[in-house]
C-alpha positions as protocol buffer text, in pm:
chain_id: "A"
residue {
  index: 1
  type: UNK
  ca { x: -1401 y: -1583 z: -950 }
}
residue {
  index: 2
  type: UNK
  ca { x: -1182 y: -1656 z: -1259 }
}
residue {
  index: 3
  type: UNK
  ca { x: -894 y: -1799 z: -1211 }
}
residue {
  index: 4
  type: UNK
  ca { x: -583 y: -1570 z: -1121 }
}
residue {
  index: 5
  type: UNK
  ca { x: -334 y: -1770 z: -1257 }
}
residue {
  index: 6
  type: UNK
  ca { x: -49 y: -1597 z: -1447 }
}
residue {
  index: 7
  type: UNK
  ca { x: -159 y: -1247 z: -1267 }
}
residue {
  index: 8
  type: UNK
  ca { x: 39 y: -1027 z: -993 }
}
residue {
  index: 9
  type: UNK
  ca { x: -113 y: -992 z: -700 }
}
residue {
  index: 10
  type: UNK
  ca { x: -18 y: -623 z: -580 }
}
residue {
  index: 11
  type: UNK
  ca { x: -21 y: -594 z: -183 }
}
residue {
  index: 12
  type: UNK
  ca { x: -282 y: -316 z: -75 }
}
residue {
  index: 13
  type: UNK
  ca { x: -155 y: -18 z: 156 }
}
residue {
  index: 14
  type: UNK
  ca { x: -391 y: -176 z: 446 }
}
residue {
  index: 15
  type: UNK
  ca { x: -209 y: -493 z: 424 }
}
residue {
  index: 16
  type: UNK
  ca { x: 26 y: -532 z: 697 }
}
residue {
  index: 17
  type: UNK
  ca { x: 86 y: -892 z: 740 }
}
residue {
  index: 18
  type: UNK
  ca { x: 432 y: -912 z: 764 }
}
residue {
  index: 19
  type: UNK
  ca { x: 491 y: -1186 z: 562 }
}
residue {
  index: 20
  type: UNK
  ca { x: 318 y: -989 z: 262 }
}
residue {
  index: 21
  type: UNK
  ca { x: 326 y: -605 z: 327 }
}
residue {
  index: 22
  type: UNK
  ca { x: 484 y: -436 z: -19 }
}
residue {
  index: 23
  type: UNK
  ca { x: 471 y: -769 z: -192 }
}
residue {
  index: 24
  type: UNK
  ca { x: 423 y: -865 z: -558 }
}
residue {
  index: 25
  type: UNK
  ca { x: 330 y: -1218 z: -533 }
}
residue {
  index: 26
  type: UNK
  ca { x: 306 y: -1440 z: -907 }
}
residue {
  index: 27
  type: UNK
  ca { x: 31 y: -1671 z: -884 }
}
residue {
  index: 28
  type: UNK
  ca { x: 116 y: -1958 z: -1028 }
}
residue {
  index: 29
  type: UNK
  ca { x: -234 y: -2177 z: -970 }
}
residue {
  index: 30
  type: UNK
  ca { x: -588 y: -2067 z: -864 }
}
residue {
  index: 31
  type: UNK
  ca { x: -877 y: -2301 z: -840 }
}
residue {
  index: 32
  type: UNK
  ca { x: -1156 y: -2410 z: -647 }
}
residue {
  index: 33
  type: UNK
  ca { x: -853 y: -2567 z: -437 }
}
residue {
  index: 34
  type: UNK
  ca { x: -709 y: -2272 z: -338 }
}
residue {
  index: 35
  type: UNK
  ca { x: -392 y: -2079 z: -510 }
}
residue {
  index: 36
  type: UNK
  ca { x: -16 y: -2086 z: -497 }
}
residue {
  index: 37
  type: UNK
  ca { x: 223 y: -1824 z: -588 }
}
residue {
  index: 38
  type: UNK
  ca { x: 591 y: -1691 z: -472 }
}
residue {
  index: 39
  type: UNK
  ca { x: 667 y: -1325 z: -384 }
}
residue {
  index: 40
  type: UNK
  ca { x: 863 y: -1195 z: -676 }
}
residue {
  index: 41
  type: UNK
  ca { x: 1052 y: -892 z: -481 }
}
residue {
  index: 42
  type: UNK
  ca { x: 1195 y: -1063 z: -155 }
}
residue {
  index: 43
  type: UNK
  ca { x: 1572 y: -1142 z: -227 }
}
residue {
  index: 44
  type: UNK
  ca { x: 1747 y: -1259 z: 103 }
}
residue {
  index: 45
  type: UNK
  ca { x: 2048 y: -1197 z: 173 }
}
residue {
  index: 46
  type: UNK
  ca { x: 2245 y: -1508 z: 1 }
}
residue {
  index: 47
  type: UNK
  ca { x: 2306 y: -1651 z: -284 }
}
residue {
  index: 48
  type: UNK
  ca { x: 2195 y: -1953 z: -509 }
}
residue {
  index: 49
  type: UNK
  ca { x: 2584 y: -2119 z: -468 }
}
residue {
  index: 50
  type: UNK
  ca { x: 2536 y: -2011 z: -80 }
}
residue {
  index: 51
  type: UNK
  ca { x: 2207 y: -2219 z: -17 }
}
residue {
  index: 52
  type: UNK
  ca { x: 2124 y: -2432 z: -289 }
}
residue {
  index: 53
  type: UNK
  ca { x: 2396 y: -2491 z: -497 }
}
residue {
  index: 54
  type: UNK
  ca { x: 2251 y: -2780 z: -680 }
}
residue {
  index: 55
  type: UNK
  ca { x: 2062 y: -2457 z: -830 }
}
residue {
  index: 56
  type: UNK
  ca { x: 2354 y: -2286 z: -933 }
}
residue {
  index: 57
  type: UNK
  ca { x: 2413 y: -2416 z: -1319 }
}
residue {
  index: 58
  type: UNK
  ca { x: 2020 y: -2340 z: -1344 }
}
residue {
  index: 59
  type: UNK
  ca { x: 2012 y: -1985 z: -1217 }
}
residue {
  index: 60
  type: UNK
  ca { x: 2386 y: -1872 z: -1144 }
}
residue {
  index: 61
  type: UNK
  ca { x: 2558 y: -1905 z: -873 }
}
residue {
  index: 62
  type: UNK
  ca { x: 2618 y: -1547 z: -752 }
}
residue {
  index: 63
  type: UNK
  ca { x: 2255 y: -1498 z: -825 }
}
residue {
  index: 64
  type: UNK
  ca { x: 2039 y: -1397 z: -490 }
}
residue {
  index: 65
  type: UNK
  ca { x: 1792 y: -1665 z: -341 }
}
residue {
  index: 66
  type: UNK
  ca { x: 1432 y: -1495 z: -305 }
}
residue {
  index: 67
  type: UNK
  ca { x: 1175 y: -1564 z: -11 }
}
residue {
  index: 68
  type: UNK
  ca { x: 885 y: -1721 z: -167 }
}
residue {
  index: 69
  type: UNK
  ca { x: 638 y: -1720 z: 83 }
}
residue {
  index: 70
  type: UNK
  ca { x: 550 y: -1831 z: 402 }
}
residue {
  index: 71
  type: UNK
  ca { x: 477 y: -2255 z: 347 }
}
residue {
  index: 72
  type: UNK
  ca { x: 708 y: -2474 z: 339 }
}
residue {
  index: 73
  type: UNK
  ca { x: 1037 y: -2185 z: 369 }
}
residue {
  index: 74
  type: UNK
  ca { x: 1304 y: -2489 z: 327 }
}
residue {
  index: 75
  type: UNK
  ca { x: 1136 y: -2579 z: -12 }
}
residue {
  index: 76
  type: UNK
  ca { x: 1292 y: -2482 z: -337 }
}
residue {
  index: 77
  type: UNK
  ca { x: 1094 y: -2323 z: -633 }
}
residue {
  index: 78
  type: UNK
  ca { x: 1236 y: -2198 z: -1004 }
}
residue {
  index: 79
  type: UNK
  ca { x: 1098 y: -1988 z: -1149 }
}
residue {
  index: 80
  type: UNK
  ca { x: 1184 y: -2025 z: -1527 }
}
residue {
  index: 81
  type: UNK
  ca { x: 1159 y: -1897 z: -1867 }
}
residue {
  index: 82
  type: UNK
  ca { x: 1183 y: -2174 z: -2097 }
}
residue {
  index: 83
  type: UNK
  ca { x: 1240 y: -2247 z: -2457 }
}
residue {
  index: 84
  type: UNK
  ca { x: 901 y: -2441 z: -2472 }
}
residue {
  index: 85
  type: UNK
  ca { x: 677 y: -2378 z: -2172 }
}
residue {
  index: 86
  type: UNK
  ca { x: 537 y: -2738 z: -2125 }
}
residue {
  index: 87
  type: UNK
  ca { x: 846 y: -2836 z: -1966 }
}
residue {
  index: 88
  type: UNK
  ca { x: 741 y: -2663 z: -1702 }
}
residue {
  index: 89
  type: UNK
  ca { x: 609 y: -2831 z: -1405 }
}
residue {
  index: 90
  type: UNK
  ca { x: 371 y: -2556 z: -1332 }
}
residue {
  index: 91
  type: UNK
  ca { x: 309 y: -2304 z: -1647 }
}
residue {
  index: 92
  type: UNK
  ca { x: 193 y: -1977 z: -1521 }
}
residue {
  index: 93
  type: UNK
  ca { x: 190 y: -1736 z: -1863 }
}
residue {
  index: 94
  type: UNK
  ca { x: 411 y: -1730 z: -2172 }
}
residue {
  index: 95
  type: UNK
  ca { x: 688 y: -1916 z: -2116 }
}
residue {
  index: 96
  type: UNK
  ca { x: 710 y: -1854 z: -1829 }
}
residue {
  index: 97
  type: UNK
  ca { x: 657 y: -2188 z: -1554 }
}
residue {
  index: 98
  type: UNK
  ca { x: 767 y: -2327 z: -1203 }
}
residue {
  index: 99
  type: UNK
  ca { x: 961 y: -2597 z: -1196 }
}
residue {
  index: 100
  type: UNK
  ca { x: 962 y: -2766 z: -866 }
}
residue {
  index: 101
  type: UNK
  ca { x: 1172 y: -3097 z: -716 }
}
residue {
  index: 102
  type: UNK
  ca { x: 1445 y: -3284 z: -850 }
}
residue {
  index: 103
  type: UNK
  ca { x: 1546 y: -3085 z: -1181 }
}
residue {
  index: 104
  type: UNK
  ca { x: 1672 y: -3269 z: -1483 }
}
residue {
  index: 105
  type: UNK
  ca { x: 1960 y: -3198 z: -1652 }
}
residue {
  index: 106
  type: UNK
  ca { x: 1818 y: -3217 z: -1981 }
}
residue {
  index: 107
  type: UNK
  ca { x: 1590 y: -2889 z: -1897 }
}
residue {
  index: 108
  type: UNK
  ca { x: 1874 y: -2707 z: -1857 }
}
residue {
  index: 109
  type: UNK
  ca { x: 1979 y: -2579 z: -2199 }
}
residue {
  index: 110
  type: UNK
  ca { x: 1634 y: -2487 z: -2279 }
}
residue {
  index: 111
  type: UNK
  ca { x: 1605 y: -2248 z: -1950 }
}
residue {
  index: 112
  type: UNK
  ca { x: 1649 y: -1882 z: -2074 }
}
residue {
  index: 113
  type: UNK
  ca { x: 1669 y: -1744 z: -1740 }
}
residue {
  index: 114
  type: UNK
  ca { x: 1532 y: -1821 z: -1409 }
}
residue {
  index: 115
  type: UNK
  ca { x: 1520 y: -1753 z: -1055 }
}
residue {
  index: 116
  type: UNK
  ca { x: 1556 y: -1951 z: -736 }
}
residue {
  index: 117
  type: UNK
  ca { x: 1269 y: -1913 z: -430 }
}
residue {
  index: 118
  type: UNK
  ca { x: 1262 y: -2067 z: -97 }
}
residue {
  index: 119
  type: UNK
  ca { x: 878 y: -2123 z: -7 }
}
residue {
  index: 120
  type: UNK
  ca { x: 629 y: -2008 z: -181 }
}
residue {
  index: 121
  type: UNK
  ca { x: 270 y: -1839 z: -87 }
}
residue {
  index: 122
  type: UNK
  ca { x: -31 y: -2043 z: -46 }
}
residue {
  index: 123
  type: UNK
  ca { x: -456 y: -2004 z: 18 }
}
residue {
  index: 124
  type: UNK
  ca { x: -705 y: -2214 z: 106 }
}
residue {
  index: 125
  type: UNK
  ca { x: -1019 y: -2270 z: -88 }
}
residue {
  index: 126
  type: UNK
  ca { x: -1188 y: -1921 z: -79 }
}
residue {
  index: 127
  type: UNK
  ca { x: -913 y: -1779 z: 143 }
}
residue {
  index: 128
  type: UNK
  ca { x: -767 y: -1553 z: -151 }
}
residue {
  index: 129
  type: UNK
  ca { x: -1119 y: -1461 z: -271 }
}
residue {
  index: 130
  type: UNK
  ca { x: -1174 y: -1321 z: 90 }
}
residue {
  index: 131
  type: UNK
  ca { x: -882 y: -1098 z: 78 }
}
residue {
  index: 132
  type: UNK
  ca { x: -989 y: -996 z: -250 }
}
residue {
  index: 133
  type: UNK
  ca { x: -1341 y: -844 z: -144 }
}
residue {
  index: 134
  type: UNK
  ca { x: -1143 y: -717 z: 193 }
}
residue {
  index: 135
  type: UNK
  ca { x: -913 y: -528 z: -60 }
}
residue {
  index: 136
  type: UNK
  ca { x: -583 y: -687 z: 53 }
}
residue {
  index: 137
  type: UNK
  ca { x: -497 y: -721 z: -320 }
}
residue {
  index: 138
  type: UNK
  ca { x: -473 y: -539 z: -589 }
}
residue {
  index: 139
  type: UNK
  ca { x: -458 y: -759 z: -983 }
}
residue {
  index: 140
  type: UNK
  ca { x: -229 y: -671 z: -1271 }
}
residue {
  index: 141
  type: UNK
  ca { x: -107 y: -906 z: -1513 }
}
residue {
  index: 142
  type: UNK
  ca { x: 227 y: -1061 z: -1526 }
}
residue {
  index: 143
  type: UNK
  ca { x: 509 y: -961 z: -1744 }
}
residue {
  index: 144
  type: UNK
  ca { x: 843 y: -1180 z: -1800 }
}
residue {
  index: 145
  type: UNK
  ca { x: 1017 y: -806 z: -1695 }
}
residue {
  index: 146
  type: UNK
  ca { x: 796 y: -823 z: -1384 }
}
residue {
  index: 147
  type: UNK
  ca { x: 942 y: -1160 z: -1302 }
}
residue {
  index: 148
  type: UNK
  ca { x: 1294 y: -1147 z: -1383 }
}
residue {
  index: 149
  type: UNK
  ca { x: 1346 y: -746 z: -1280 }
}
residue {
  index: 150
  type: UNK
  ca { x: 1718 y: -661 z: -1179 }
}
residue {
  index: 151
  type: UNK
  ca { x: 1577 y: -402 z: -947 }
}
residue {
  index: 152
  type: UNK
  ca { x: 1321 y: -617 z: -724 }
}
residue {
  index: 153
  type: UNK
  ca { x: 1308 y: -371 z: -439 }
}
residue {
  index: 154
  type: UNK
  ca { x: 1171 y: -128 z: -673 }
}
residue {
  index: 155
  type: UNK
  ca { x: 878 y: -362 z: -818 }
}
residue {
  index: 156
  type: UNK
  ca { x: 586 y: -284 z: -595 }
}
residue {
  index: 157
  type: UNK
  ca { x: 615 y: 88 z: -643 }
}
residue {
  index: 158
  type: UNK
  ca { x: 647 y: 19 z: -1001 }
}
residue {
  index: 159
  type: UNK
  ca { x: 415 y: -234 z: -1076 }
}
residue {
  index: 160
  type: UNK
  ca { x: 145 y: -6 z: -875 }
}
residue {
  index: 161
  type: UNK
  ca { x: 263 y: 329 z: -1052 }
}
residue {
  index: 162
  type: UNK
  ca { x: 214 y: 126 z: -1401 }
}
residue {
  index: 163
  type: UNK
  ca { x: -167 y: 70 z: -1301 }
}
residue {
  index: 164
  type: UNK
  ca { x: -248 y: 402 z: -1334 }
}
residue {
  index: 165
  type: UNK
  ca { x: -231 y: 769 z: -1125 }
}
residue {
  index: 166
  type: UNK
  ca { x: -514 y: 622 z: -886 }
}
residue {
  index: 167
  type: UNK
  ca { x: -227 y: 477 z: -750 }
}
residue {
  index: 168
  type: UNK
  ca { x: 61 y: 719 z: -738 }
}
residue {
  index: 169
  type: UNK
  ca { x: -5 y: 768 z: -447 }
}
residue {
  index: 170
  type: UNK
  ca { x: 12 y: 418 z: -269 }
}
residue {
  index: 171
  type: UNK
  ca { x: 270 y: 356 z: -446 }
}
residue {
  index: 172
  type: UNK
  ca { x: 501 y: 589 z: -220 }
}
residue {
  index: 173
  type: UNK
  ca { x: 401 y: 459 z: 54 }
}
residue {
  index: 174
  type: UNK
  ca { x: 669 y: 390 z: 269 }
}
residue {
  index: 175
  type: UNK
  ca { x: 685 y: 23 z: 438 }
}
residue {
  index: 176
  type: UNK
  ca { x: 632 y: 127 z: 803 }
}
residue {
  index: 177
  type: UNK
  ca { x: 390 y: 468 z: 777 }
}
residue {
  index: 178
  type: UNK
  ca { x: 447 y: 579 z: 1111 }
}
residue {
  index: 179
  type: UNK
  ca { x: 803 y: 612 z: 1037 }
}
residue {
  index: 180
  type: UNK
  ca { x: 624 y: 893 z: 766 }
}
């Protein structure tokens, strides 16, 4: 499979793992190691200055914290657009990279905006590919607006509705159908 990196990956109707039911995950690497992403439309309910406020001058304080994923939930992840994307510890697409650890100072004028995860989502060799062919996951490729959107709770119906009328439909799916 080639690789996914710098892609959304859009969860299917019929996925209703908990930790990824109406997700938009970034993947940020995808190899024949496996891939790693974070879940772009999970904000909790706290902010940068509340959590991490080492983060703050890098994101804004009164900005939300997002759920990454599932592995490693204490661990922080940025996700930033940058002046020059090879200061990024992880390029995904554009300018846009990850930036992961102990952050240096002098990366911090040339951020243009970014966003602060806990976690981040993770397969196993072949384990994406699986859900692939299972159709847990639907592909689109990223945009900067996708990342950085002011409305996240609105992303997986949009991102979905953007693909096409196919999938009008799935993308009003409510969260929990037999609430329907």
């Amino acid at each position: 499979m080639e690789s996914l990196r710098g892609s959304l990956l859009i969860s299917s109707g019929g996925l209703y793992d908990p930790n990824f039911r109406h997700t938009v995950v970034l993947v940020g690497a995808h190899n024949a190691d496996g891939a790693l992403g974070v879940i772009l439309n999970r904000p909790l309910d706290m902010t940068v200055a509340d959590a991490i406020p080492a983060l703050g001058d890098y994101v804004g304080s009164d900005e939300a914290l997002y759920e990454g994923g599932p592995v490693q939930p204490t661990g922080p992840v940025l996700v930033a657009e940058l002046d020059d994307p090879e200061l990024a510890d992880l390029r995904v697409f554009g300018n846009v990279g990850f930036l992961v650890g102990d952050l240096d100072d002098e990366i911090l004028p040339h951020i243009r905006r970014a966003r602060a995860y806990v976690g981040y989502s993770g397969w196993a060799p072949g384990q994406l590919e699986a859900e692939m062919i299972e159709g847990s996951w639907i592909v689109d490729p990223a945009h900067a607006e996708d990342v950085f959107t002011p409305a996240p709770e609105l992303l997986w119906s949009r991102v979905l509705q953007r693909k096409g009328p196919e999938y009008h439909r799935m993308s009003r799916m409510p969260f929990d159908p037999t609430m329907n």
